[in-house]
Structure formats: structure tokens, C-alpha cells
ModelCIF file with pLDDT and N, C-alpha, C, O atoms, coordinates in Angstrom:
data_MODEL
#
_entry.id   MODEL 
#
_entity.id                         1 
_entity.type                       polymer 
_entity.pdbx_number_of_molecules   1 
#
_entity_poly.entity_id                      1 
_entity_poly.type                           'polypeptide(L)' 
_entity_poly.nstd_linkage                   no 
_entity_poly.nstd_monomer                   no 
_entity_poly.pdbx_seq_one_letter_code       
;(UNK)(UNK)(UNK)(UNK)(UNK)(UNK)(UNK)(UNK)(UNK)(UNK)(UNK)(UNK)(UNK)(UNK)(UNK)(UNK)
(UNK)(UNK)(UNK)(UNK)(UNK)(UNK)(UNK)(UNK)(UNK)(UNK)(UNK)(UNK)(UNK)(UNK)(UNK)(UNK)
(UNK)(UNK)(UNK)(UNK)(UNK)(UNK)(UNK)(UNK)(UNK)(UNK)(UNK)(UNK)(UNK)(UNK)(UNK)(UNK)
(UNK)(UNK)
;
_entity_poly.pdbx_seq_one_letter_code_can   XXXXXXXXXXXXXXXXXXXXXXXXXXXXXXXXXXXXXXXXXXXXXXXXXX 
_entity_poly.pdbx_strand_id                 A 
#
loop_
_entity_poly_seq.entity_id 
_entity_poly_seq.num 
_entity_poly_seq.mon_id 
_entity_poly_seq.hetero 
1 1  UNK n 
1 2  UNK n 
1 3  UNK n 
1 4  UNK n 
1 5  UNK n 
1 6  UNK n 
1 7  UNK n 
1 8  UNK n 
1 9  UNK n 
1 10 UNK n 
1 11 UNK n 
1 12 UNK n 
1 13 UNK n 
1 14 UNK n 
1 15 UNK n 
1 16 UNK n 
1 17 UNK n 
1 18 UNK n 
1 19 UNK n 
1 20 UNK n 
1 21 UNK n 
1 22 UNK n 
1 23 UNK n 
1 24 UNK n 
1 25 UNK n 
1 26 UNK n 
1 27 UNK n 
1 28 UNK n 
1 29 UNK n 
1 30 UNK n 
1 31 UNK n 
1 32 UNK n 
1 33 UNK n 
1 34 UNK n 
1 35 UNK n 
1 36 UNK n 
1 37 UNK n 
1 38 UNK n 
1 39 UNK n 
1 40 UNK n 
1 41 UNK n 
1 42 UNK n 
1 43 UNK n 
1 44 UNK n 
1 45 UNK n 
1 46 UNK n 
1 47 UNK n 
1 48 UNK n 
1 49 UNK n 
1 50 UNK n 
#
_struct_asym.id          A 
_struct_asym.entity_id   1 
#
loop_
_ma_qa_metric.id 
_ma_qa_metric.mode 
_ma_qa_metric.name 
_ma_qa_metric.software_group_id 
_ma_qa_metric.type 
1 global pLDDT . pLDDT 
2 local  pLDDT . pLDDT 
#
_ma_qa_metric_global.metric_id      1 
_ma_qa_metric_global.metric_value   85.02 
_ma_qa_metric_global.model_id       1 
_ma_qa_metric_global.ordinal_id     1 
#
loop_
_ma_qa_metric_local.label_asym_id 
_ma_qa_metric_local.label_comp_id 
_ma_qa_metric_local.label_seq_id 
_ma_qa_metric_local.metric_id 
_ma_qa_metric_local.metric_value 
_ma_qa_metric_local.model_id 
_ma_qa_metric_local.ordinal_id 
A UNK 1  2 68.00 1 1  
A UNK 2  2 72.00 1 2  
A UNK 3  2 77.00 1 3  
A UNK 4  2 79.00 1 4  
A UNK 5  2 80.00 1 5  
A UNK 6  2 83.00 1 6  
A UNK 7  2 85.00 1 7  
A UNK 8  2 87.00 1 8  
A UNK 9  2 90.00 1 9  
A UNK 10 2 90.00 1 10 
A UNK 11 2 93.00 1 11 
A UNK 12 2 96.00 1 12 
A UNK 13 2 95.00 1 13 
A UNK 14 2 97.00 1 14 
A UNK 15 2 96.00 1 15 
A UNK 16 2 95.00 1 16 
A UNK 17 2 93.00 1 17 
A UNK 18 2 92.00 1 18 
A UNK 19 2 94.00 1 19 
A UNK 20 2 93.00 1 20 
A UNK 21 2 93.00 1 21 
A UNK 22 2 91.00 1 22 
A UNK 23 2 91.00 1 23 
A UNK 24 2 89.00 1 24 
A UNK 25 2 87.00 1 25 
A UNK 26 2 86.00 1 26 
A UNK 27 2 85.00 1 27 
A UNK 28 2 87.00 1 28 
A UNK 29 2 85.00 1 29 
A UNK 30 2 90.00 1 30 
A UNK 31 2 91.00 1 31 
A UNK 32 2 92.00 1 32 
A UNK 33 2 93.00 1 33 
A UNK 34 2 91.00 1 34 
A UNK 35 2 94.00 1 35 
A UNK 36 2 93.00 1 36 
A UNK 37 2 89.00 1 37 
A UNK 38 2 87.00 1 38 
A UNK 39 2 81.00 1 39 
A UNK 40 2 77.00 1 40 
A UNK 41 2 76.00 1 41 
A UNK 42 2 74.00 1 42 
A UNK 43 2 75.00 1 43 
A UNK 44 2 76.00 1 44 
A UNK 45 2 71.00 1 45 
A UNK 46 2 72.00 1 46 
A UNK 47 2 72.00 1 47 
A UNK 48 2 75.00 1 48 
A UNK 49 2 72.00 1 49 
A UNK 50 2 61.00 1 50 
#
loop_
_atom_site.group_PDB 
_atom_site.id 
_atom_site.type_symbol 
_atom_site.label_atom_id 
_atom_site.label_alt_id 
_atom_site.label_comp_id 
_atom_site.label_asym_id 
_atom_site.label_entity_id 
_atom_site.label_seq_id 
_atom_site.pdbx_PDB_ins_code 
_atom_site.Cartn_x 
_atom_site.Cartn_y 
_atom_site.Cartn_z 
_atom_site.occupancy 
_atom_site.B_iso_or_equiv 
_atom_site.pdbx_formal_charge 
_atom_site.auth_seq_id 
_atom_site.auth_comp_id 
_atom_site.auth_asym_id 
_atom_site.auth_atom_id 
_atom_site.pdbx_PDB_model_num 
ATOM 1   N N  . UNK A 1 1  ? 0.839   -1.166 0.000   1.00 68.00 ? 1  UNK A N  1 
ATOM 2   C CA . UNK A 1 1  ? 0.000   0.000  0.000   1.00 68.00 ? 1  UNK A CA 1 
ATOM 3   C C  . UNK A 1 1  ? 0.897   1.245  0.000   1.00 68.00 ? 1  UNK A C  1 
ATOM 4   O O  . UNK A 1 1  ? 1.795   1.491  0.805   1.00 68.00 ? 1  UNK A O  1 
ATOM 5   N N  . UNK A 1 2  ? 0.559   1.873  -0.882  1.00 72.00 ? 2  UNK A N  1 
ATOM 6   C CA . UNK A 1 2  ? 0.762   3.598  -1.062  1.00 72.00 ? 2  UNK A CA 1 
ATOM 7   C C  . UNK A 1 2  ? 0.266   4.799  -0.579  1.00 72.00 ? 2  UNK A C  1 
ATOM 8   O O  . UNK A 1 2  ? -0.835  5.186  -0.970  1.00 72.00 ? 2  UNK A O  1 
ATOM 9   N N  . UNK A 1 3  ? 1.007   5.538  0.326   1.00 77.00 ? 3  UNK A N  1 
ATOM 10  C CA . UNK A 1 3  ? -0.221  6.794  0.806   1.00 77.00 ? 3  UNK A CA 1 
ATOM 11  C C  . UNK A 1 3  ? -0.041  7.455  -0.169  1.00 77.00 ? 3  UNK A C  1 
ATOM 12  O O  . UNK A 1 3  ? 0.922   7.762  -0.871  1.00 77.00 ? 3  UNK A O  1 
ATOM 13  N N  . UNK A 1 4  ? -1.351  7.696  -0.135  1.00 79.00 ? 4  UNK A N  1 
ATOM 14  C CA . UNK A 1 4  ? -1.523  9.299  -1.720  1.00 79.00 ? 4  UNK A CA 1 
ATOM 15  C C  . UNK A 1 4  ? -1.724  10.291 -0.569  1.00 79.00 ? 4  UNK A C  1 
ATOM 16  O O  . UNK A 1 4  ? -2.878  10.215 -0.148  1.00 79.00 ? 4  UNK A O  1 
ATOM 17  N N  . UNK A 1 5  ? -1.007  11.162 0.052   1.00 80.00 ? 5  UNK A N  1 
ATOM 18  C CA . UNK A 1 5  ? -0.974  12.744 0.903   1.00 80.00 ? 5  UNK A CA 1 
ATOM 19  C C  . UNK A 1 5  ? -2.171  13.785 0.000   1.00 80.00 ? 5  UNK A C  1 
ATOM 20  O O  . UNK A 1 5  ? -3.190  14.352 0.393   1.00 80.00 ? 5  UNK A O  1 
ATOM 21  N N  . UNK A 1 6  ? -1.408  13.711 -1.562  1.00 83.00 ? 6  UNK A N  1 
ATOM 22  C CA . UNK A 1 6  ? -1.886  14.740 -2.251  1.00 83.00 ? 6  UNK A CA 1 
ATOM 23  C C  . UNK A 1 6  ? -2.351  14.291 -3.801  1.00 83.00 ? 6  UNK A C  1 
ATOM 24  O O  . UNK A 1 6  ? -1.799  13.321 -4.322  1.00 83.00 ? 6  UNK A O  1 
ATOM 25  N N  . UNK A 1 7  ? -3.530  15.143 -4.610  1.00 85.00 ? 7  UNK A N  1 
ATOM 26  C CA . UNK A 1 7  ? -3.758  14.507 -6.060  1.00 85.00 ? 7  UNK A CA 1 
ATOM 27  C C  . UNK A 1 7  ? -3.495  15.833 -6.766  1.00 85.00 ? 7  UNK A C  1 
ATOM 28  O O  . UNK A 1 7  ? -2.746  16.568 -6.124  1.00 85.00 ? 7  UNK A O  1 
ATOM 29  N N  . UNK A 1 8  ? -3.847  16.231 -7.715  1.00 87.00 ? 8  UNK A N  1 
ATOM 30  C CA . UNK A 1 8  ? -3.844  16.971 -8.659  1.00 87.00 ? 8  UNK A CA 1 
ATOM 31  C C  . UNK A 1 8  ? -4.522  16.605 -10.279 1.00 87.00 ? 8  UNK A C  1 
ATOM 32  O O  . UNK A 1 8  ? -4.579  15.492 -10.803 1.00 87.00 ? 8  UNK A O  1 
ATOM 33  N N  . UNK A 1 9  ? -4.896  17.641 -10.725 1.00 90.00 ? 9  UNK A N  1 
ATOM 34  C CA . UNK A 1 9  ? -5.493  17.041 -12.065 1.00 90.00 ? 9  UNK A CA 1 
ATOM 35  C C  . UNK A 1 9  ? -4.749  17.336 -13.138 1.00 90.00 ? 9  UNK A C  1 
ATOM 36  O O  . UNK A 1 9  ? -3.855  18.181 -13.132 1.00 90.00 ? 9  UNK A O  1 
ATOM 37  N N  . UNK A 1 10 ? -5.077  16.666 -14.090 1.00 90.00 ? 10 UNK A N  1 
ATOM 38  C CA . UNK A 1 10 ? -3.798  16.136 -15.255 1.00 90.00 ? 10 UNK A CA 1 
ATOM 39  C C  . UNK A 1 10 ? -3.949  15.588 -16.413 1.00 90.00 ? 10 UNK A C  1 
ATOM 40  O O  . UNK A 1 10 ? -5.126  15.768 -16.726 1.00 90.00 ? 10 UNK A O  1 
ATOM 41  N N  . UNK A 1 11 ? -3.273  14.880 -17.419 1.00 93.00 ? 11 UNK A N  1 
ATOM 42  C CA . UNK A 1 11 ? -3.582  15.034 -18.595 1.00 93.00 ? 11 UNK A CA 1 
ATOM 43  C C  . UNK A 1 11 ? -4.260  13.296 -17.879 1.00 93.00 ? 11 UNK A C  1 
ATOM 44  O O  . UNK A 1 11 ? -3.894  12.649 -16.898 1.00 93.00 ? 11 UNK A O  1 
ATOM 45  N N  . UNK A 1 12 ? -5.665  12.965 -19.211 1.00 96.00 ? 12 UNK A N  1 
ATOM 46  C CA . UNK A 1 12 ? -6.525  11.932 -19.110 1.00 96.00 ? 12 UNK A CA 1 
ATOM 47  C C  . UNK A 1 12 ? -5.598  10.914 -19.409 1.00 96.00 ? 12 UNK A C  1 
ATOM 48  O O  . UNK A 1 12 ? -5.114  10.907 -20.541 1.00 96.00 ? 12 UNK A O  1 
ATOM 49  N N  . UNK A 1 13 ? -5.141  9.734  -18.292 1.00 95.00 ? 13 UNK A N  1 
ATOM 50  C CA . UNK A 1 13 ? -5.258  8.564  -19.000 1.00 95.00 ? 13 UNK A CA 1 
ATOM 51  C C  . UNK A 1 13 ? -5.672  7.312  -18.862 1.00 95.00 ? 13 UNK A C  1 
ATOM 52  O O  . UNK A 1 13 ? -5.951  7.128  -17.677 1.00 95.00 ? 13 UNK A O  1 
ATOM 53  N N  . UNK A 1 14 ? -5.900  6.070  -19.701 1.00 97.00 ? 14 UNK A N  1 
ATOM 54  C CA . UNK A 1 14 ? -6.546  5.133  -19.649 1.00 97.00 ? 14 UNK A CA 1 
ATOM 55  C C  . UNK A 1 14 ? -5.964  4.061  -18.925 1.00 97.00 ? 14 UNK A C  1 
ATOM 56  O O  . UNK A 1 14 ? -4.854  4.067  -19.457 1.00 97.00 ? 14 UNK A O  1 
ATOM 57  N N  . UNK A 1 15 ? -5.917  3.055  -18.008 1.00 96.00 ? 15 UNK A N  1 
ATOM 58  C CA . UNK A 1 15 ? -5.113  1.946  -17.331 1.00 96.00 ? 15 UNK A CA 1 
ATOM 59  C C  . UNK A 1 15 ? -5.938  1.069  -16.884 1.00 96.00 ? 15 UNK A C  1 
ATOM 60  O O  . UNK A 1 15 ? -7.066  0.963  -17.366 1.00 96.00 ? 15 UNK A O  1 
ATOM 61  N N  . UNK A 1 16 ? -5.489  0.283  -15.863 1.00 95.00 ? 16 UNK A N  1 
ATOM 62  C CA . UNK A 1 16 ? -6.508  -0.939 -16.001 1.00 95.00 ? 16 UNK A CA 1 
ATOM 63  C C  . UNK A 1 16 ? -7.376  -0.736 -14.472 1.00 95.00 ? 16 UNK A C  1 
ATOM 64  O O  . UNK A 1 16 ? -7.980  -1.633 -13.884 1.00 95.00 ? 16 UNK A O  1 
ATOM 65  N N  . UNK A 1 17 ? -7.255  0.567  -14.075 1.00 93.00 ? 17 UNK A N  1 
ATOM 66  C CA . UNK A 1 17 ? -8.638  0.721  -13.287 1.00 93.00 ? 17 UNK A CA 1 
ATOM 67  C C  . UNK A 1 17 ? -9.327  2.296  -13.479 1.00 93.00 ? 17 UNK A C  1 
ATOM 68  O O  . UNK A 1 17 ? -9.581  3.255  -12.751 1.00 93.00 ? 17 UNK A O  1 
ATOM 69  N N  . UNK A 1 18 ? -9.477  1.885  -15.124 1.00 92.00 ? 18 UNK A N  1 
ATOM 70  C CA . UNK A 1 18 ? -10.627 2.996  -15.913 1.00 92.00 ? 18 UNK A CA 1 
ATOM 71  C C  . UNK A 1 18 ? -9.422  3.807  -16.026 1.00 92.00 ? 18 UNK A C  1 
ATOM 72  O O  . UNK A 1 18 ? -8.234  3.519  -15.883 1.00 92.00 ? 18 UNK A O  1 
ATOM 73  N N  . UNK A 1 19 ? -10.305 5.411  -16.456 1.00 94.00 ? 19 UNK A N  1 
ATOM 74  C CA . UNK A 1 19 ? -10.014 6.252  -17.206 1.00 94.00 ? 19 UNK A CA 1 
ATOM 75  C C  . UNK A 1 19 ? -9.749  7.545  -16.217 1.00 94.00 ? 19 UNK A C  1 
ATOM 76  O O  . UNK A 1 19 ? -10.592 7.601  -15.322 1.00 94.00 ? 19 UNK A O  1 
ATOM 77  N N  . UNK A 1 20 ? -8.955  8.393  -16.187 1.00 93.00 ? 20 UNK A N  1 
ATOM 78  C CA . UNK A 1 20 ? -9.342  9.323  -15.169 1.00 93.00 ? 20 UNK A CA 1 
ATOM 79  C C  . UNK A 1 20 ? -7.995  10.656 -15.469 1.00 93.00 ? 20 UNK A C  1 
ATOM 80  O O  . UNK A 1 20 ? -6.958  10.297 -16.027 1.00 93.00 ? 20 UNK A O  1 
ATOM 81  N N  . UNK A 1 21 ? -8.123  11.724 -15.158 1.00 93.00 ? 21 UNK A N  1 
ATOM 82  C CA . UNK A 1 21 ? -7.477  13.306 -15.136 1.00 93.00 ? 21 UNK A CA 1 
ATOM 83  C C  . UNK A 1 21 ? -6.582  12.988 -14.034 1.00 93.00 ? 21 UNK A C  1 
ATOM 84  O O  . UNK A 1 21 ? -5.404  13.031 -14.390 1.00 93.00 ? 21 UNK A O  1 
ATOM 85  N N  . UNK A 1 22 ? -6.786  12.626 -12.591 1.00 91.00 ? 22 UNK A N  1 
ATOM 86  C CA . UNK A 1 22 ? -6.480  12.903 -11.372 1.00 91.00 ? 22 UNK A CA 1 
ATOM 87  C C  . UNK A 1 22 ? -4.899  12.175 -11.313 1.00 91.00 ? 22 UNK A C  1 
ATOM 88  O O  . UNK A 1 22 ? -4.722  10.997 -11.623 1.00 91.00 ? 22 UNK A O  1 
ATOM 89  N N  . UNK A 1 23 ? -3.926  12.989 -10.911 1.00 91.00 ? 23 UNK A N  1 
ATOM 90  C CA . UNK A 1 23 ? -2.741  12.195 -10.613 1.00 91.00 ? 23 UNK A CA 1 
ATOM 91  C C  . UNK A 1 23 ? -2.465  11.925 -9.157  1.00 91.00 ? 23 UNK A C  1 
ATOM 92  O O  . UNK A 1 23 ? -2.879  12.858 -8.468  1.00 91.00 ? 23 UNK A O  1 
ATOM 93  N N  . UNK A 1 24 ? -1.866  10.897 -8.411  1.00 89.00 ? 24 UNK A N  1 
ATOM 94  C CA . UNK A 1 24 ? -1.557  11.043 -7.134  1.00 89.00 ? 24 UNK A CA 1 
ATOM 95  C C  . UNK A 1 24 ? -0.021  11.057 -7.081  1.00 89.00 ? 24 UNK A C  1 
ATOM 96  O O  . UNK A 1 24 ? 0.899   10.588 -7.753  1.00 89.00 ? 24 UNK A O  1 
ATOM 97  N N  . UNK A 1 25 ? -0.160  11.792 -6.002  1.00 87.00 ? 25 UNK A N  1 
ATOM 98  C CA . UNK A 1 25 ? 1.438   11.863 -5.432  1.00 87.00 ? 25 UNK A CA 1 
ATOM 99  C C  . UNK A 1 25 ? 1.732   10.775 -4.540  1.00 87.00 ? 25 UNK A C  1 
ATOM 100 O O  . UNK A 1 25 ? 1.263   10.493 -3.437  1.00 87.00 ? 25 UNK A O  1 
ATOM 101 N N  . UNK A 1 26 ? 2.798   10.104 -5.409  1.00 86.00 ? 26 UNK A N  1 
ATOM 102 C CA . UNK A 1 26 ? 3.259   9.250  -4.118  1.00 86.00 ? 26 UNK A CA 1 
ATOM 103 C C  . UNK A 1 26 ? 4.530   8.886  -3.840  1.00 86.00 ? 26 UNK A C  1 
ATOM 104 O O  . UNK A 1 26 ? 4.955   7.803  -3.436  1.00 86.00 ? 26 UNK A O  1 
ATOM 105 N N  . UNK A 1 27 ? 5.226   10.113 -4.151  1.00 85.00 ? 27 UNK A N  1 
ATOM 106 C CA . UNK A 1 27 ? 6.383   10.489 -3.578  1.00 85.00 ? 27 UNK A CA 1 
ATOM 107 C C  . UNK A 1 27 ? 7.016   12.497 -3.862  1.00 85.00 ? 27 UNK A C  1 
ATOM 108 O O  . UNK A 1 27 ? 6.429   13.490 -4.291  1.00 85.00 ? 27 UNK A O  1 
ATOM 109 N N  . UNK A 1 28 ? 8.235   12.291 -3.420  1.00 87.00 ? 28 UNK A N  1 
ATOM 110 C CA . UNK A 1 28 ? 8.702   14.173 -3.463  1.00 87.00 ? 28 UNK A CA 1 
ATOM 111 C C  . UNK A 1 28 ? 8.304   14.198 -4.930  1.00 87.00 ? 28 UNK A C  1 
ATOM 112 O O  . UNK A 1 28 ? 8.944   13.390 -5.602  1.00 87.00 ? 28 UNK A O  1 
ATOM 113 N N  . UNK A 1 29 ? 7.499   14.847 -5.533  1.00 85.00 ? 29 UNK A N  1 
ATOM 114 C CA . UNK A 1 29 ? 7.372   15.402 -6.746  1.00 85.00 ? 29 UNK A CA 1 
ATOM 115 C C  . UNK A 1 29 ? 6.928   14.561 -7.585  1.00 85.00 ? 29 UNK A C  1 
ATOM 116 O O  . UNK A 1 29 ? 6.794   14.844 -8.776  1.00 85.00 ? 29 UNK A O  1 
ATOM 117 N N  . UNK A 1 30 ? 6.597   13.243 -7.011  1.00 90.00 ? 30 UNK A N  1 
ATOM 118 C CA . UNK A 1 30 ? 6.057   11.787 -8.051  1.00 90.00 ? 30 UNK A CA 1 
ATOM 119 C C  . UNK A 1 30 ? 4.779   11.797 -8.217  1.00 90.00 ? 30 UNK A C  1 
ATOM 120 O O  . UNK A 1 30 ? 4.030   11.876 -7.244  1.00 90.00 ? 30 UNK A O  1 
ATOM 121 N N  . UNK A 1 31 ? 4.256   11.707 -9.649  1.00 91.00 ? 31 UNK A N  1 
ATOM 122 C CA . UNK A 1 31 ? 3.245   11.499 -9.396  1.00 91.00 ? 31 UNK A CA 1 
ATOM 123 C C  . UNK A 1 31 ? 2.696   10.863 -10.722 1.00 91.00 ? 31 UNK A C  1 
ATOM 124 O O  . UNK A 1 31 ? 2.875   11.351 -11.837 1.00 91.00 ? 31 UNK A O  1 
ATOM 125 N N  . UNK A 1 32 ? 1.736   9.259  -10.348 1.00 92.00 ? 32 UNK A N  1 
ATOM 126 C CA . UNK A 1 32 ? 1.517   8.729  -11.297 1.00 92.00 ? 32 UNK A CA 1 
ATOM 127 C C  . UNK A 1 32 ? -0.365  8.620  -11.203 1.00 92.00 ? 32 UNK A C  1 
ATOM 128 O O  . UNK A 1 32 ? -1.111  8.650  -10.224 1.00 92.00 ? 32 UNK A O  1 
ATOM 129 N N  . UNK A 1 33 ? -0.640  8.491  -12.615 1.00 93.00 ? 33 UNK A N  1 
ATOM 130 C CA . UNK A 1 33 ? -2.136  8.534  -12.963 1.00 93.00 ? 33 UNK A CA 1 
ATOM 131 C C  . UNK A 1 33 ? -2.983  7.718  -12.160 1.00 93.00 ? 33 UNK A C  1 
ATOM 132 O O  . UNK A 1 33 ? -2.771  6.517  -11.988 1.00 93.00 ? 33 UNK A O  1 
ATOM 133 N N  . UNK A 1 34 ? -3.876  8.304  -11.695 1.00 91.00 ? 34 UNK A N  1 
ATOM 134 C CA . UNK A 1 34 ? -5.204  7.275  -10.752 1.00 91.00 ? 34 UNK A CA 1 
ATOM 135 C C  . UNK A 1 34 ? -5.363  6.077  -11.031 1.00 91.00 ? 34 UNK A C  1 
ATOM 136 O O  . UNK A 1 34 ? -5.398  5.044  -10.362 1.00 91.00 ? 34 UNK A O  1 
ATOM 137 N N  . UNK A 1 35 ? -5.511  6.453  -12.703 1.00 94.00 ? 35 UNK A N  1 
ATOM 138 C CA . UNK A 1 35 ? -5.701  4.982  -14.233 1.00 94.00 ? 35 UNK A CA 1 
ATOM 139 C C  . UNK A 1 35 ? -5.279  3.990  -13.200 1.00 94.00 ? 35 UNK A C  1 
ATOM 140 O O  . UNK A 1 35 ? -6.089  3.085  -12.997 1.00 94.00 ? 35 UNK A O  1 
ATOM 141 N N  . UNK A 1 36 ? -4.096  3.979  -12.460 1.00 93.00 ? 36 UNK A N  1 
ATOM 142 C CA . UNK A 1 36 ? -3.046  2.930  -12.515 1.00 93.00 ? 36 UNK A CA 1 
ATOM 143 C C  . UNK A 1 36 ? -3.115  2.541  -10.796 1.00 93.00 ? 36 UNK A C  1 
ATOM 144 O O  . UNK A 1 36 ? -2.685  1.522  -10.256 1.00 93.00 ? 36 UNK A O  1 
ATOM 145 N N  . UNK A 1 37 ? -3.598  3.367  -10.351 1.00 89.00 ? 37 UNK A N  1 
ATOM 146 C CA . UNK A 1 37 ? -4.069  3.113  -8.639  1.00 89.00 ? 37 UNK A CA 1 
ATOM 147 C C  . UNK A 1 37 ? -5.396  2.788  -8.136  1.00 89.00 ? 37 UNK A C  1 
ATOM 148 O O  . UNK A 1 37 ? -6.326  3.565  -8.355  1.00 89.00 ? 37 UNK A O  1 
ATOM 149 N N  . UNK A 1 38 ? -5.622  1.384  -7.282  1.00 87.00 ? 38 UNK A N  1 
ATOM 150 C CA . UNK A 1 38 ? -6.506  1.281  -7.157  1.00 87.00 ? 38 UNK A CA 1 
ATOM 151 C C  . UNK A 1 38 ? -6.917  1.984  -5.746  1.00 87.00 ? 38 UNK A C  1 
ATOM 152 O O  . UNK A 1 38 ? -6.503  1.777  -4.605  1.00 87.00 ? 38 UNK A O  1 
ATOM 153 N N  . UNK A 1 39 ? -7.763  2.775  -6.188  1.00 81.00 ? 39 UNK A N  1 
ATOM 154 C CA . UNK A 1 39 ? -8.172  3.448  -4.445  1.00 81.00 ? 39 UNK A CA 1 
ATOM 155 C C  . UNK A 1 39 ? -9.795  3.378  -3.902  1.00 81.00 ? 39 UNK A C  1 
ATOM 156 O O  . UNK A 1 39 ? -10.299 3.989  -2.960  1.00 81.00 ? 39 UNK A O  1 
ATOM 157 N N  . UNK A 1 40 ? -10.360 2.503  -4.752  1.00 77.00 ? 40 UNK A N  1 
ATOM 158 C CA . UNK A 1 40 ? -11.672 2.468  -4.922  1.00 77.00 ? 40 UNK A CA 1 
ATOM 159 C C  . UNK A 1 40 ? -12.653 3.791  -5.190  1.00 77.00 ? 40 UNK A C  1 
ATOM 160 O O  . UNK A 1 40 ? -13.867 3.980  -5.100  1.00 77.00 ? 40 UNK A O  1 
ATOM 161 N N  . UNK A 1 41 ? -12.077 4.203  -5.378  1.00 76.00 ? 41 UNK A N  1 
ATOM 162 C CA . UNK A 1 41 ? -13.045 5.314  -6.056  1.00 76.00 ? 41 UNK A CA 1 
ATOM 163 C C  . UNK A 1 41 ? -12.808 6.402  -7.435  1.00 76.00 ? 41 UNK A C  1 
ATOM 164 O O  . UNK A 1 41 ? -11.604 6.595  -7.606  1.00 76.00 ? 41 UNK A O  1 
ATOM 165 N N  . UNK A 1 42 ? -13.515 6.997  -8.245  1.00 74.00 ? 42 UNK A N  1 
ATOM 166 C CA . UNK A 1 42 ? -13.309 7.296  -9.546  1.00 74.00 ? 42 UNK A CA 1 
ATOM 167 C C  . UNK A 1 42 ? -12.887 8.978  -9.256  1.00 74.00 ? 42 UNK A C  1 
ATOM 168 O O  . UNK A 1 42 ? -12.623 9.813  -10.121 1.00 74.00 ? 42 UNK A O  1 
ATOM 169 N N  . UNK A 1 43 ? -12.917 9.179  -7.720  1.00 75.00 ? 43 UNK A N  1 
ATOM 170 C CA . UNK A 1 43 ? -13.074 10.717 -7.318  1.00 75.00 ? 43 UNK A CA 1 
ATOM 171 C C  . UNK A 1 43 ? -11.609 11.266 -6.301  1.00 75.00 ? 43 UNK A C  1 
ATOM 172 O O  . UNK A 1 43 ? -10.748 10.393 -6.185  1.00 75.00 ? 43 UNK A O  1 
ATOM 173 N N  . UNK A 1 44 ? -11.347 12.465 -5.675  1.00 76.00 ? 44 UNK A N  1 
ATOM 174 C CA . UNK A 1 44 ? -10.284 12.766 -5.330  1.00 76.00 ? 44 UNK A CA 1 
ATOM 175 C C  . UNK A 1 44 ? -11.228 12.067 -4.084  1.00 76.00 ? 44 UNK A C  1 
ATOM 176 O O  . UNK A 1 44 ? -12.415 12.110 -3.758  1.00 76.00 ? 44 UNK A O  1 
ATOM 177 N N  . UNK A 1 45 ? -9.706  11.243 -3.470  1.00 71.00 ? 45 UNK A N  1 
ATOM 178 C CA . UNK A 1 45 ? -9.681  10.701 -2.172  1.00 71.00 ? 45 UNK A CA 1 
ATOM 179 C C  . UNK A 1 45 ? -9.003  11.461 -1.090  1.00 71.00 ? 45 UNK A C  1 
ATOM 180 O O  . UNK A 1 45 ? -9.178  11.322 0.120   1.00 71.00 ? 45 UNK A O  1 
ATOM 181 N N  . UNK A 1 46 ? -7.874  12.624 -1.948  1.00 72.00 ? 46 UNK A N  1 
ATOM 182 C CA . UNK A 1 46 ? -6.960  12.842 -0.658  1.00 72.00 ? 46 UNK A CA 1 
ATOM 183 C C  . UNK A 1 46 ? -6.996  14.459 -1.193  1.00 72.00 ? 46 UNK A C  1 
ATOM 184 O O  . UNK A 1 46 ? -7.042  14.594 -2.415  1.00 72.00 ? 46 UNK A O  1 
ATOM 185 N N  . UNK A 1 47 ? -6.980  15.664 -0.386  1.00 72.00 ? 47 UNK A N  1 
ATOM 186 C CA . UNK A 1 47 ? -6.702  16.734 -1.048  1.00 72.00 ? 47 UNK A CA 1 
ATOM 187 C C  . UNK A 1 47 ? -6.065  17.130 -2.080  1.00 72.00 ? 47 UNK A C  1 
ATOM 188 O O  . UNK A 1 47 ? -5.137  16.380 -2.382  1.00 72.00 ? 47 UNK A O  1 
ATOM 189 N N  . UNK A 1 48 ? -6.270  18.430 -3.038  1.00 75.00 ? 48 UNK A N  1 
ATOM 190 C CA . UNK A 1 48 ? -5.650  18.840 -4.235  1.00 75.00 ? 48 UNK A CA 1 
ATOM 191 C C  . UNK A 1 48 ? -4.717  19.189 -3.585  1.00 75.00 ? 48 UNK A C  1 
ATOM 192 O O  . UNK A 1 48 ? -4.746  19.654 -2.446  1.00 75.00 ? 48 UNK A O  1 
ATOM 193 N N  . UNK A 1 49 ? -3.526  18.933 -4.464  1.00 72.00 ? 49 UNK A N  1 
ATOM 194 C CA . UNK A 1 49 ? -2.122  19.630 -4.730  1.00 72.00 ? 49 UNK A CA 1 
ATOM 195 C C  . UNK A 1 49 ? -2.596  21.137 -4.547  1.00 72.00 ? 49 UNK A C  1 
ATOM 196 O O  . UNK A 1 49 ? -3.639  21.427 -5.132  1.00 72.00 ? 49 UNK A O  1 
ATOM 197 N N  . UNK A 1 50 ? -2.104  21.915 -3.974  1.00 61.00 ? 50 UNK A N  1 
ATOM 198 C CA . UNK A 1 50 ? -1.950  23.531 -4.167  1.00 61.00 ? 50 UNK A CA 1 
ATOM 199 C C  . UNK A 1 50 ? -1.458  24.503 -5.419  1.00 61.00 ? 50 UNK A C  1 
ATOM 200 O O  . UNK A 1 50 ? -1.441  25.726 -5.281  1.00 61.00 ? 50 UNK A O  1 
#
């Protein structure tokens, strides 16, 4: 398991849990597409990036 702290929105892409804008951070400055994280939900789970 991965903490996502922070998300941000971003360019759309497709992966194998759906389709989605939202990137999470899950590290200093890392940040990979929702597409690709399962967090159970299609929506921001953790606050926007600033």
C-alpha cells in the first residue's frame, strides 16, 4: 500500500482501473495517474495539490 498525501489534475489517462485526469502523489514530486491506482473510487480521495 501507497499513501496518496496529495492529487492533482492532469492530462486523461486510460489503465486498467478505468479512465481518469487525477494524478496522485506518491512520492517528493512523483506522481503517477489514478488509471493505474486502485483506491476504490473514480473521485479525489486525498486533497488537491496547491
Amino acid at each position: 500500500m501507497v499513501p496518496i498525501p496529495r492529487r492533482t489534475p492532469g492530462t486523461t489517462v486510460t489503465g486498467p482501473y478505468g479512465t481518469s485526469n487525477i494524478r496522485d502523489n506518491v512520492g517528493n514530486g512523483q506522481y503517477v495517474s489514478d488509471a493505474y491506482v486502485r483506491t476504490g473510487s473514480d473521485g479525489y480521495v486525498a486533497p488537491r495539490c496547491q
